[in-house]
N, C-alpha and C positions, 0 to 999 in steps of 0.2 A: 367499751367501744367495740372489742373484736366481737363481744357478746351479740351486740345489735346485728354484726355484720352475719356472724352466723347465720341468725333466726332471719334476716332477710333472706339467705343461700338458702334456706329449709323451707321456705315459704315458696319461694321462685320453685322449686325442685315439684312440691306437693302442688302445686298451680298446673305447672306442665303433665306431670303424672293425669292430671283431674283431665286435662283441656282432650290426652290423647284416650282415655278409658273410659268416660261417661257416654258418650255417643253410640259405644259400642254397647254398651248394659242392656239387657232384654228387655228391661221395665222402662226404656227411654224409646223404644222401637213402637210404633204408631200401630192399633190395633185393626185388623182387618177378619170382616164377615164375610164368607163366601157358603154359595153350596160345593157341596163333594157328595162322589160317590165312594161309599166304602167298596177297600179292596179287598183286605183280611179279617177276618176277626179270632182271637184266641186268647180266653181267660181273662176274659170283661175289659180286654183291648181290641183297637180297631188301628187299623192303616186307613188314612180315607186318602183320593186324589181330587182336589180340585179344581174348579172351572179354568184355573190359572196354570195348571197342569202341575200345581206343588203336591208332594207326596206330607201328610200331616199325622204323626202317632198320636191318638184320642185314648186315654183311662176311662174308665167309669162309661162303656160303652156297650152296656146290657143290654138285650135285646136286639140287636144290630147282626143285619146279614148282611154277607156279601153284593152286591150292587144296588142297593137301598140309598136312595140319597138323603143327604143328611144337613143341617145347617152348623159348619163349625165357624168357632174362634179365633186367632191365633195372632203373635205380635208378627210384623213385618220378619222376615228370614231367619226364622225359627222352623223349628222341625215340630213343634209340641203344640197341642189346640186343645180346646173342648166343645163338647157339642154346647146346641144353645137352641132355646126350643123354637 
């Protein structure tokens, strides 16, 4: 009996845990394409600013000059994107 009642407290516990921290997970945040203009670039990274006036850090961002616009990636209120051709 007290077994049952446990695993229900652990169950309820692990449910509220989920209900307050899935929402916030980067991979549950809605994907959004904008243009930007790069700001910085140094050592095959880029700072870009875009349309929406968010500042977004791009990797793999070879060949990319300073005010060069660009089409990036990135989930809803994230800092990280990628480019996209």
């Amino acid at each position: 009996m007290k077994l049952g009642v446990g695993f229900a407290f652990l169950a309820a516990i692990i449910g509220i845990v989920l209900v307050f921290t899935v929402p916030f997970l980067p991979w549950v945040k809605p994907e959004v394409h904008e243009r930007a203009k790069v700001i910085t670039f140094n050592d095959g990274k880029c700072v870009v600013e875009t349309e929406s006036t968010r500042i977004i850090n791009i990797d793999n961002c070879d060949s990319k000059k300073a005010g060069e616009q660009v089409n990036v990636k990135y989930r809803a209120e994230t800092s990280a994107g990628e480019l996209v051709p």
